[in-house]
C-alpha positions in Angstrom: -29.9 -17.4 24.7 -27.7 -18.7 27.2 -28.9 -22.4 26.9 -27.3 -22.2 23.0 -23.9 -20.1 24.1 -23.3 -22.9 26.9 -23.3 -25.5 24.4 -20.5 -27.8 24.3 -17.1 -27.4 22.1 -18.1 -31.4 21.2 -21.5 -30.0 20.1 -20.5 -27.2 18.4 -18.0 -29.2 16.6 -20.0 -31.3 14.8 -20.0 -31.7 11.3 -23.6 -30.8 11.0 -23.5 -28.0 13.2 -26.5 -29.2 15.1 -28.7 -25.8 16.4 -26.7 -23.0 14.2 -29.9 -22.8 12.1 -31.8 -21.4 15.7 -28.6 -19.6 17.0 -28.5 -17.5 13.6 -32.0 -16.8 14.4 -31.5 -15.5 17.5 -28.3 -13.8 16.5 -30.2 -11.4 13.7 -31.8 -9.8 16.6 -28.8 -10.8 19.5 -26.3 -8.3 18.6 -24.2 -9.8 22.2 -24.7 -13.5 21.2 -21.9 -13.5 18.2 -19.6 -11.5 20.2 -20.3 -13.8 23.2 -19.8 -16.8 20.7 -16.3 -16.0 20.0 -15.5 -15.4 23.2 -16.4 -19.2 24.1 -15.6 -21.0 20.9 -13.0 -19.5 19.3 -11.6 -18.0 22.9 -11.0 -14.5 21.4 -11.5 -11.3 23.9 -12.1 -8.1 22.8 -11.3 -4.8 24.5 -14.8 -2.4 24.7 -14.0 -0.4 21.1 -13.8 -3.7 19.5 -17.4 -5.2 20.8 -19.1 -2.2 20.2 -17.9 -1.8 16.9 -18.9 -5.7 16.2 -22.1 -6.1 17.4 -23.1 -2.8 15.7 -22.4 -4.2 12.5 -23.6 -7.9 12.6 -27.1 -6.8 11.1 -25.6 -3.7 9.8 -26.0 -3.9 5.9 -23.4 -1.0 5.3 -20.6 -0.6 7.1 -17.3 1.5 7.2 -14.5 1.2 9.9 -12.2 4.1 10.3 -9.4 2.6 12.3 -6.1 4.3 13.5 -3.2 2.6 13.5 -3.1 -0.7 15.6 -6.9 -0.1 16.4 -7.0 -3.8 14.8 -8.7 -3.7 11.7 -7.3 -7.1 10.0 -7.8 -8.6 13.2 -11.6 -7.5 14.3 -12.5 -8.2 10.5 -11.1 -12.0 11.3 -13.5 -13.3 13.7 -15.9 -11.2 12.4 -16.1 -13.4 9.3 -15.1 -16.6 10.9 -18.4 -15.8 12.6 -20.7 -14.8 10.0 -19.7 -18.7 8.1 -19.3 -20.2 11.0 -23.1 -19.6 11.9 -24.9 -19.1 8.5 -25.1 -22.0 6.3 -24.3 -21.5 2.5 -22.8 -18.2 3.8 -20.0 -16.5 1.2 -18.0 -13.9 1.5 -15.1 -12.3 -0.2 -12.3 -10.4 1.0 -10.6 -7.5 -1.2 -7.8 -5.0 -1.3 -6.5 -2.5 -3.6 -3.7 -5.2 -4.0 -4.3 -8.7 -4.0 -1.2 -9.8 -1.2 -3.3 -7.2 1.3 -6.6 -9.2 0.7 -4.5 -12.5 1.3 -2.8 -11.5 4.2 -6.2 -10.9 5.4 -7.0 -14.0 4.5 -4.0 -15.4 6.5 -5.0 -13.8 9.8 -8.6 -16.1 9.7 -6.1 -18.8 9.1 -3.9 -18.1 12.1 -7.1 -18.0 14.4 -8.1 -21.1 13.5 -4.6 -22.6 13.6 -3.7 -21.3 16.8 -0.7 -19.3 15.4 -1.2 -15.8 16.9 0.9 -15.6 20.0 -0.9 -12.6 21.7 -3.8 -14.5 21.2 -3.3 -17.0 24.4 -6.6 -18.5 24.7 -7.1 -19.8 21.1 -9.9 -23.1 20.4 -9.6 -25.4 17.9 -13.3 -25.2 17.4 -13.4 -23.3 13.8 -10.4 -25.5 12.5 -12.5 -28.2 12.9 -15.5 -27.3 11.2 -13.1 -26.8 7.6 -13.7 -29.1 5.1 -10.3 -31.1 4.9 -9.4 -33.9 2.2 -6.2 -35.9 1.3 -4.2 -32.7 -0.7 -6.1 -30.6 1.5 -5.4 -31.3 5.2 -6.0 -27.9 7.0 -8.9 -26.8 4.8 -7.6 -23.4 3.9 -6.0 -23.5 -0.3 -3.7 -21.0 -1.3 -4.4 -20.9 -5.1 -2.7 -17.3 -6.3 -5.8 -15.9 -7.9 -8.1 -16.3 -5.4 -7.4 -18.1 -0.9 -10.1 -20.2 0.2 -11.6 -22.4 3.1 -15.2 -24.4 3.0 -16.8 -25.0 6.1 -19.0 -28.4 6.4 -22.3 -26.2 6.4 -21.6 -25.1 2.7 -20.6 -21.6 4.0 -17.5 -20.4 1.7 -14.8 -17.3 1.8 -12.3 -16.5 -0.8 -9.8 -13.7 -1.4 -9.7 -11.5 -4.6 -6.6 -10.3 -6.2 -6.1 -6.9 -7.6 -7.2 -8.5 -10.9 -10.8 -6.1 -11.2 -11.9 -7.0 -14.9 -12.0 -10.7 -13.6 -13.9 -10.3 -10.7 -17.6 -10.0 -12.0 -20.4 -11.9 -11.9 -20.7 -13.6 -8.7 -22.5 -13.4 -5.9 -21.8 -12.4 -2.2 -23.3 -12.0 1.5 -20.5 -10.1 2.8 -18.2 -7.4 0.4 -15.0 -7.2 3.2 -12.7 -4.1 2.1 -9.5 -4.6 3.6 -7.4 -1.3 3.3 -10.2 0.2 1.6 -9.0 4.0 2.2 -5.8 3.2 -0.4 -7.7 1.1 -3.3 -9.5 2.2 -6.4 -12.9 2.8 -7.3 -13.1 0.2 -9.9 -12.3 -2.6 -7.5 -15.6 -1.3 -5.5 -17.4 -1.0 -8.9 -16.9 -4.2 -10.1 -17.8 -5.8 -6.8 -20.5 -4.0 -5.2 -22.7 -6.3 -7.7 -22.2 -8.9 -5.7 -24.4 -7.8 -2.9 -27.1 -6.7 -5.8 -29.4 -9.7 -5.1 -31.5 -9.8 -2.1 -30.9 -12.4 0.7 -34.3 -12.7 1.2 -35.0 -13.7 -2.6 -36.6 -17.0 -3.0 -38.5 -19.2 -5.3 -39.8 -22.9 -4.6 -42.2 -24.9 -5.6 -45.3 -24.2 -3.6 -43.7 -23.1 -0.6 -45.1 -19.7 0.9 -41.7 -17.8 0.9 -43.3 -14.9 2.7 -43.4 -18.1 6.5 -39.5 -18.6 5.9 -37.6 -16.4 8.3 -35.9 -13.5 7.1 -32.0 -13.7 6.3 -28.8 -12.1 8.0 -28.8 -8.6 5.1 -25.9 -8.6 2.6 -23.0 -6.5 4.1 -20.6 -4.2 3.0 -17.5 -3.9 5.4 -15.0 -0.9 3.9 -12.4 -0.7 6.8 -9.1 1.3 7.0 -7.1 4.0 8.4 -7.8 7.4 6.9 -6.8 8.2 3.4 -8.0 11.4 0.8 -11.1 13.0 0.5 -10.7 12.3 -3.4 -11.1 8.1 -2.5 -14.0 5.9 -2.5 -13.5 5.4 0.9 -14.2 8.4 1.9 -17.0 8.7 0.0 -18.7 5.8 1.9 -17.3 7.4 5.1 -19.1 10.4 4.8 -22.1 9.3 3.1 -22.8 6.2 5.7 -22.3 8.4 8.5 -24.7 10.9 7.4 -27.4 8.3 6.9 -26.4 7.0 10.2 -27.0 10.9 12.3 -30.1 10.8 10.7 -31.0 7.5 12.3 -30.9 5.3 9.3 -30.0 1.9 11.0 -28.7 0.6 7.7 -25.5 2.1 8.1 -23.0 2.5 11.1 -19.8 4.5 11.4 -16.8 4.0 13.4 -14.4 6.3 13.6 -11.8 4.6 16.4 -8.7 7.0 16.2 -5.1 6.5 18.2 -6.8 8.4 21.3 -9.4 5.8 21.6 -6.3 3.2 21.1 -4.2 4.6 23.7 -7.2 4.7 26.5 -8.2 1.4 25.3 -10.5 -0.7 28.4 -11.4 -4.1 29.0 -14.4 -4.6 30.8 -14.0 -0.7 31.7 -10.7 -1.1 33.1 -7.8 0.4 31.1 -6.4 -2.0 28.8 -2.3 -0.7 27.6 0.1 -1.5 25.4 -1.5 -1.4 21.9 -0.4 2.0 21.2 2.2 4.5 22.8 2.5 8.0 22.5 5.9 8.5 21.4 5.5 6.5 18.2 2.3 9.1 17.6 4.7 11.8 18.4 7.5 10.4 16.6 5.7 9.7 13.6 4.1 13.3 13.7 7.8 14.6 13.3 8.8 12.5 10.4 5.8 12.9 8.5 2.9 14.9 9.8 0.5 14.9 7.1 0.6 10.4 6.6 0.7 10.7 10.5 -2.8 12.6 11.2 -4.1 10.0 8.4 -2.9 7.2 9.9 -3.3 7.9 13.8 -6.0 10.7 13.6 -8.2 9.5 10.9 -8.0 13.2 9.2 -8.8 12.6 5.8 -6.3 14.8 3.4 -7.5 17.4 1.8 -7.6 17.0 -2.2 -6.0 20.5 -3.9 -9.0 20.8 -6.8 -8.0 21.3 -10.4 -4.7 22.8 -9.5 -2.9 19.7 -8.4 -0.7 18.4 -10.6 -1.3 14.6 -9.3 -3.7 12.8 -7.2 -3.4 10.7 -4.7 -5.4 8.0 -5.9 -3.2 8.1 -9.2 -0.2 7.5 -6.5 -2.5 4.8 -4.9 -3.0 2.9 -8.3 0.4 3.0 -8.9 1.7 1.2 -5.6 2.5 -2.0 -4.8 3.7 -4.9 -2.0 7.8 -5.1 -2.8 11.3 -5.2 -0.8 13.0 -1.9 -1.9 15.6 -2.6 -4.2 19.5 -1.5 -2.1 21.8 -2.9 -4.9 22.2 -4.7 -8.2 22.5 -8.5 -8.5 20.8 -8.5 -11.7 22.1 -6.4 -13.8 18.8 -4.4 -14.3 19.1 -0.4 -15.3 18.9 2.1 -12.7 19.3 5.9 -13.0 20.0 7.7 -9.3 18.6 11.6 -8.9 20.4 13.3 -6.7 19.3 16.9 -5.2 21.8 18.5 -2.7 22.1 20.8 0.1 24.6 22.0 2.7 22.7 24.1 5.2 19.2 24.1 4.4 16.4 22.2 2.8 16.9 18.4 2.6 19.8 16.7 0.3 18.0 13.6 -1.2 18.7 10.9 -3.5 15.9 9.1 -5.2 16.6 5.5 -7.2 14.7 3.9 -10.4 14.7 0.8 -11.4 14.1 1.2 -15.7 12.9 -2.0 -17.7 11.3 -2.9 -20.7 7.6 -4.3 -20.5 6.2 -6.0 -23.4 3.4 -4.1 -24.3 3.9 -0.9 -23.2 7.9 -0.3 -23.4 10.0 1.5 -21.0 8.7 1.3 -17.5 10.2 2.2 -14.6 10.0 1.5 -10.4 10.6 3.9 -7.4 13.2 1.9 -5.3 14.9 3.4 -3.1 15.2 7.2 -1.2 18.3 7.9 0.9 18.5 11.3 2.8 22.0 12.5 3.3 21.3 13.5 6.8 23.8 14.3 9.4 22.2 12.0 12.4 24.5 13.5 15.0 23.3 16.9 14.3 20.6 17.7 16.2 18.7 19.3 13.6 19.8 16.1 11.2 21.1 19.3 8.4 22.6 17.8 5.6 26.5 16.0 6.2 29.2 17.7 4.9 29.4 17.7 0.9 33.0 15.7 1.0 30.3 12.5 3.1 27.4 12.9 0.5 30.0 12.3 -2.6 31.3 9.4 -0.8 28.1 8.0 -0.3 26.8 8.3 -3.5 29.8 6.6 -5.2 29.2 3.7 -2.9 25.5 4.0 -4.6 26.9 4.3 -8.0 28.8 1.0 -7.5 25.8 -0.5 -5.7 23.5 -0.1 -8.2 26.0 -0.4 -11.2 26.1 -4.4 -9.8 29.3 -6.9 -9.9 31.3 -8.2 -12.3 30.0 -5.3 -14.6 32.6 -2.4 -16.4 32.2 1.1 -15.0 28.5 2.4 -15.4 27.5 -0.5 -17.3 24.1 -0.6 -15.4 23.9 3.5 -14.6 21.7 5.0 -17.3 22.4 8.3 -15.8 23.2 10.6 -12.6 21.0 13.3 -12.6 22.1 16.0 -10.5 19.9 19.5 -9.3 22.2 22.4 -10.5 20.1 25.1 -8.8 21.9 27.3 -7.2 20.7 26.7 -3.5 22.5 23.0 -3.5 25.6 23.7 -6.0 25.2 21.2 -8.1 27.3 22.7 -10.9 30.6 22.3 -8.3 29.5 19.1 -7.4 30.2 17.6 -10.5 33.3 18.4 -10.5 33.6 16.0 -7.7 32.7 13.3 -10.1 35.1 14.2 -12.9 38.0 12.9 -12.3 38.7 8.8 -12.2 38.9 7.9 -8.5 39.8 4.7 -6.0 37.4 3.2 -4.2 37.4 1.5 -0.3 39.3 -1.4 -1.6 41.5 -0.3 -3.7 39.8 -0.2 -7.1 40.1 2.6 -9.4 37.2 3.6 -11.4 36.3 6.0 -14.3 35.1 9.7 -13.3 31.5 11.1 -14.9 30.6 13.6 -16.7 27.9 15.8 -18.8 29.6 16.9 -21.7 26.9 19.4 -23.0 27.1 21.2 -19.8 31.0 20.5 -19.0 32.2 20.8 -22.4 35.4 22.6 -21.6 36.3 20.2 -19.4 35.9 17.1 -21.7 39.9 17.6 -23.1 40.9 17.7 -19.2 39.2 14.5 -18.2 38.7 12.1 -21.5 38.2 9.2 -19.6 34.9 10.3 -17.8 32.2 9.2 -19.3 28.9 10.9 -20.4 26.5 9.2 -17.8 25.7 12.5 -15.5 23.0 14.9 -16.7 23.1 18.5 -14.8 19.2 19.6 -14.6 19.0 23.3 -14.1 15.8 24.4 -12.4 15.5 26.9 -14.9 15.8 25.1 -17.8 13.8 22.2 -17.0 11.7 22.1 -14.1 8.6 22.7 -15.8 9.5 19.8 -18.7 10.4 17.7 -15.7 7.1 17.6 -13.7 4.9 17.9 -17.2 7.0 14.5 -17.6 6.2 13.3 -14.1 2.4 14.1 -15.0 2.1 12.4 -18.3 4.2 8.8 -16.9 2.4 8.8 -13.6 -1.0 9.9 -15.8 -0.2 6.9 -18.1 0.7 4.3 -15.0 4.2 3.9 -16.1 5.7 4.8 -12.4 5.1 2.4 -9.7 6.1 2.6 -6.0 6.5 0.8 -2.8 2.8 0.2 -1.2 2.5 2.7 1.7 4.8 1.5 4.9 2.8 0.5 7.7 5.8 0.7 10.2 5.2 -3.0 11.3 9.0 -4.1 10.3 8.6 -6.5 7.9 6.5 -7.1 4.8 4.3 -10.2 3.8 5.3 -11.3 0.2 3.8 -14.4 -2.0 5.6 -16.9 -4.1 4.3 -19.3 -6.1 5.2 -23.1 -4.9 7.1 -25.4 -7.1 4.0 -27.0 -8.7 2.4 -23.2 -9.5 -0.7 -23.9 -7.6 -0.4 -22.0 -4.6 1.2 -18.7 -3.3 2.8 -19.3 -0.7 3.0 -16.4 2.2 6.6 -15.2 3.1 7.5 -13.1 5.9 10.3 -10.6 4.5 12.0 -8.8 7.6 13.5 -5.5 6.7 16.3 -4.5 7.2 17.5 -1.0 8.6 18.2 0.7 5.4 14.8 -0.9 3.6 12.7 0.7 6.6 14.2 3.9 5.5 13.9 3.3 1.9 10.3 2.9 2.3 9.9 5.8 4.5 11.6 8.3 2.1 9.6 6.9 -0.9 6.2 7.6 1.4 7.4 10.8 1.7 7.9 11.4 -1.3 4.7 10.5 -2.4 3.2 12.7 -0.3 5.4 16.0 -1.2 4.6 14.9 -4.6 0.8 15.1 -4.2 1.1 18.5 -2.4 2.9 20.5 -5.6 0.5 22.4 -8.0 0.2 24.1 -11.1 -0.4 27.5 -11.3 -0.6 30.1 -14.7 1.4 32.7 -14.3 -0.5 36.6 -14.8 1.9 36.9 -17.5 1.7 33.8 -19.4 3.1 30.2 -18.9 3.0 28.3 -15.8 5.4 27.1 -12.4 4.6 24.3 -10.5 5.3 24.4 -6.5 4.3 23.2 -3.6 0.6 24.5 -2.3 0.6 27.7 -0.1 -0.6 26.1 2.7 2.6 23.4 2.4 5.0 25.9 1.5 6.5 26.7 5.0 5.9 23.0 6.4 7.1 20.5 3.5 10.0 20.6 1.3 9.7 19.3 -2.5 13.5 17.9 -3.0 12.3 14.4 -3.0 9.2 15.1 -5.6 12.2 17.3 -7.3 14.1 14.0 -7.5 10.9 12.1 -8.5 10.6 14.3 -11.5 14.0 13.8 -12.9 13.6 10.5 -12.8 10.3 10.6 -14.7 11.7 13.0 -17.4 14.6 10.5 -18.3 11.9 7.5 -18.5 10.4 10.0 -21.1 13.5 10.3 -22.7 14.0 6.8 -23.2 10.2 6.0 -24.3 10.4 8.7 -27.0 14.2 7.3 -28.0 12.4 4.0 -27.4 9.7 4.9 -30.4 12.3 6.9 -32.5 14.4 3.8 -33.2 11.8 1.8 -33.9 10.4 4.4 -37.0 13.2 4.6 -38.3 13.9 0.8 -38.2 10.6 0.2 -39.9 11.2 3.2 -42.8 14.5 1.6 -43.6 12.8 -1.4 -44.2 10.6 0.2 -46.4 13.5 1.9 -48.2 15.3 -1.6 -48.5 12.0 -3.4 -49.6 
C-alpha cells in the first residue's frame, strides 16, 4: 500500500493513469488509502471529523451527512468525488440540489481544488487539473452549460450537475447520487434520481468471459448531506432510517451527525484545530433566531405540527430560491408593502412583494424584502418612535414606487394592521395628507376611502392606494389566502441565508451556452432583508389552525411557540397573499367578462 501512495506526481499524471486499476482494488478494502491519496496528490488536509467521516463512507453504499454550520459539507463532498473519478475508470457521478445554482456551486468548489483557487487551501497540486480532458473551446476541462456543469477525466470517469429541472432528469445512470443541501430539497428530486443507482455495479455480460473471476466494483453510493432541516423532509427520513440500520450493524449505511460542538473542538492529528467556528456567532444566532439556529448549528430536526399546521415547511422549501433581495424599483415592476406596527411591544414589521404576471398561470408574486423598525440603540431594540417608522416607510413608498414615475404609480397598495395593539387606524392618518419629502419634493397623501370615508372631502387629493386590514375582519380570509397561494406555488421566497455574506448567482454568457458563476456581495440592508424573510418563514410554519368549540376556526401561533415567537412578520406575509388573491380573482373576472361581451357582440 505504501509502494502505490509513494508514487510520483509525474506518474500519477499520466494520461493513462498507469496502476489506478490496482490502487482502486486496494482502496475497496483500504478505507486510509483514498484519504491518504488526497493528502499527497491533491495536497488537501483534513482535521480528524473530516477523515473519519470519509473513509467511512468510501465503500459505504448509503450515506447521510448531518453537518452544522461550517462543519464543511460542500468542501469534504469535493475531494470526496474528485476521488471516487479520479481512481475509478468510467466512474459517473451526479451532483444535485433542491435548486440547481446550489448543485453548481458545488460543482464550482471541485473546480476551485483543481484550479488552485481556494486560498485557505495553501498546499493545493495541480495533479487532478491535469488529468481533465481539455480541447481547443475547452481549455480547463470543466463546461459550464446551464442545464447541466461538467468535467471528463482521461480514464472515461465523468461528473455533472443537475438543475432543479426534476421531470428532465430521468433515465440515466449513476455510481454516486451526491445530495448537496439535501435537508431543504423535495422528495421528487430524490424520486426521480434514486433510479439512477437501480442497476448493480457488479452487472456484467460478455461474451464468454466468467463474470463471477472479475473483481467486484466500488457499490453505487448515495451521499444526502446537509445541516438539519424538518422531520416532515426526505432528508430526515434517510437520516433516521440509515442510522437505524447502521445501530443495528448494517455496514451498508453510515451516519454522521457532526454538530457545531464537534466544530468548535475540532483536532488535527488530536491536537485542537480553531478557528472554523466561534461561539458568539452560535450564541448570536441563537438570539436572532433560535429555532433556524438549533437546525443549523445543532442538527435538531424541527418538529412538524401534524394536521393542524396551516403550512409546511417543505411547501416553504419548494417555494424558495437563489436571488438578491429586491431594496428599490429601477424597473418599474409592482410592489405592495404590508406594514404591521407597534410602539412598546411585539415587533413593528414591514414585509415587501414583488407582483407580476406569469404567462401561464397569471398573477404571481415574490417575497423581497423585510425591514424591522427596530430601535438599535435601545437595548431591548423596542420599536422606534411612531413619528421614525412613518418616515421610514415613506422613504419605502418612494423606493419601491421607482423614478421618473407619478405618485404611487408602481404601489399597488399599503396595507396596514389596524388591530388595536399597533394603532394602525391613527396611523393612517399620518399618510393623509400630501407631504414633502428630504429634498424638497411634495408628494400626494394616501388613503382607504372605504374605511376613511369621512375624511375623503378633507383630503381629495390622497389617493385610494392604502388598505386598513382589521384583525377582526380579515385575519382568517387573510391566512386561508396565504394557504391556498403558497398551496398552489404562487409565493416564492429568498433561499434560506447561510450567513456567508454574499450569494453565488449564474448568468448566462453572451453566446447562451454557459452560466457563468457570479459572486454577488451583500450589502448591509440585503443581509437583513434575508434575515427577516427567514424569519418569517419560520413564524409562518409555526401558526395553526384550530376549530373553535363553538364553531368556525382562528389561526395562531402553536402553544408551544406562543410565549417564544411573535407572528407580525407571517401577519404581514398574509396580507400580502390576500391582495395577490385579489388580483388573481380580478385577474379572472375581467377576462369573463371580456370573453361574454364578445359573445354578446358576435
Amino acid at each position: 500500500m505504501e509502494i502505490i501512495i509513494k508514487k510520483s506526481e509525474q506518474e500519477i499524471s499520466q494520461r493513462k493513469l498507469e496502476g489506478y486499476l490496482k490502487l482502486a482494488e486496494i482502496v475497496q478494502w483500504g478505507r486510509r488509502v483514498p484519504v491518504k491519496y488526497c493528502e499527497r496528490f491533491y495536497g488537501i488536509e483534513f482535521l480528524d471529523n473530516q477523515k473519519y467521516v470519509f473513509m467511512m463512507s468510501w465503500v459505504t453504499p448509503f450515506n447521510v451527512w448531518c453537518k452544522s454550520r461550517n462543519a464543511g459539507k460542500t468542501t469534504l463532498a469535493a475531494p470526496f468525488v474528485m476521488a471516487k473519478s479520479n481512481l475509478i475508470p468510467n466512474f459517473q457521478a451526479y451532483i444535485m440540489s433542491g435548486v440547481g445554482s446550489q448543485a453548481q456551486e458545488a460543482f464550482l468548489k471541485i473546480e476551485k481544488i483543481a484550479k488552485r483557487e481556494i486560498a485557505s487551501f495553501t498546499g493545493l497540486t495541480d495533479v487532478f487539473f491535469n488529468e481533465t480532458v481539455k480541447s481547443a473551446a475547452n481549455t480547463d476541462g470543466f463546461t459550464h452549460n446551464p442545464g447541466s456543469f461538467q468535467y471528463k477525466l482521461y480514464n472515461g470517469a465523468s461528473v455533472n450537475s443537475l438543475n432543479g429541472a426534476f421531470d428532465n432528469n430521468r433515465s440515466k445512470r449513476s455510481n454516486l447520487n451526491l445530495y448537496d443541501e439535501a435537508g431543504f430539497a423535495p422528495e421528487e428530486m430524490f424520486e426521480t434520481s434514486m433510479p439512477f443507482l437501480a442497476q448493480d455495479s457488479n452487472f456484467k455480460l460478455g461474451g464468454g468471459v466468467n463474470v463471477s473471476l472479475l473483481p467486484k466494483e466500488f457499490p453505487n453510493q448515495v451521499i444526502a448531506a446537509s445541516s438539519a432541516s424538518s422531520t416532515d423532509t426526505y432528508f430526515y427520513k434517510l437520516y433516521k432510517d440509515y442510522a437505524k440500520k447502521m445501530i443495528l450493524g448494517d455496514k451498508r449505511f453510515f451516519v454522521a451527525d457532526i454538530n457545531a460542538e464537534i466544530v468548535i473542538n475540532a483536532t488535527f492529528d488530536g491536537k485542537k484545530y480553531p478557528g472554523l467556528l466561534r461561539q458568539e456567532v452560535i450564541d448570536d444566532a441563537m438570539k436572532k433566531n433560535k429555532e433556524k439556529a438549533l437546525r443549523e448549528y445543532y442538527n435538531k430536526f424541527s418538529t412538524e405540527g401534524g394536521e393542524n399546521q396551516a403550512i409546511r415547511r417543505a411547501t416553504i422549501i419548494r417555494n424558495s430560491e437563489v436571488r438578491v433581495p429586491t431594496l428599490f424599483n429601477n424597473t418599474s415592476s409592482k410592489f405592495a408593502l404590508a406594514y404591521d406596527p407597534a410602539r412598546s411591544y411585539d415587533n413593528s414589521i414591514c414585509l415587501v412583494g414583488e407582483y407580476y404576471i406569469d404567462d401561464e398561470v397569471g398573477y404571481k408574486m415574490k417575497i423581497c424584502n423585510g425591514v424591522s423598525f427596530a430601535d438599535i440603540s435601545k437595548k431591548k431594540k423596542t420599536p422606534m418612535r411612531t413619528p421614525d417608522q412613518i418616515s421610514h416607510l415613506k422613504q419605502m413608498l418612494l423606493d419601491y414606487n421607482g423614478k421618473n414615475a407619478a405618485d404611487y404609480e408602481n404601489l399597488i397598495s399599503l396595507m396596514i394592521d389596524s388591530g388595536a395593539g399597533g394603532g394602525g387606524v391613527n396611523i393612517a392618518d399620518y399618510f393623509m395628507e400630501d407631504w414633502t419629502d428630504s429634498k424638497g419634493i411634495k408628494h400626494k397623501g394616501l388613503i382607504d376611502k372605504i374605511e376613511s370615508a369621512d375624511y375623503i372631502g378633507k383630503f381629495p387629493n390622497a389617493v385610494d392606494k392604502l388598505k386598513l386590514m382589521n384583525p377582526k375582519k380579515y385575519k382568517n380570509e387573510m391566512f386561508d389566502a396565504l394557504v391556498e397561494m403558497l398551496g398552489l406555488d404562487l409565493i416564492s421566497f429568498t433561499e434560506e441565508y447561510d450567513l456567508k455574506g454574499h450569494l453565488t448567482l449564474f448568468e448566462e454568457s453572451k453566446d447562451m451556452k454557459q452560466a457563468v458563476p457570479k459572486i454577488h456581495k451583500l450589502t448591509f440592508d440585503e443581509e437583513m432583508a434575508l434575515k427577516n424573510i427567514d424569519l418569517t418563514k419560520e413564524e409562518t410554519v409555526n401558526i395553526y389552525r384550530y376549530d373553535n368549540p363553538s364553531g368556525g376556526y382562528r389561526y395562531a401561533l402553536s402553544p408551544d411557540k406562543q410565549n417564544k415567537m411573535n407572528d407580525d412578520r407571517a401577519y404581514c406575509l398574509a396580507m400580502l397573499a390576500w391582495k395577490l388573491q385579489q388580483l388573481r380573482r380580478k385577474n379572472i373576472t375581467g377576462k369573463q367578462k371580456s370573453k361574454n361581451m364578445i359573445f354578446l357582440y358576435n
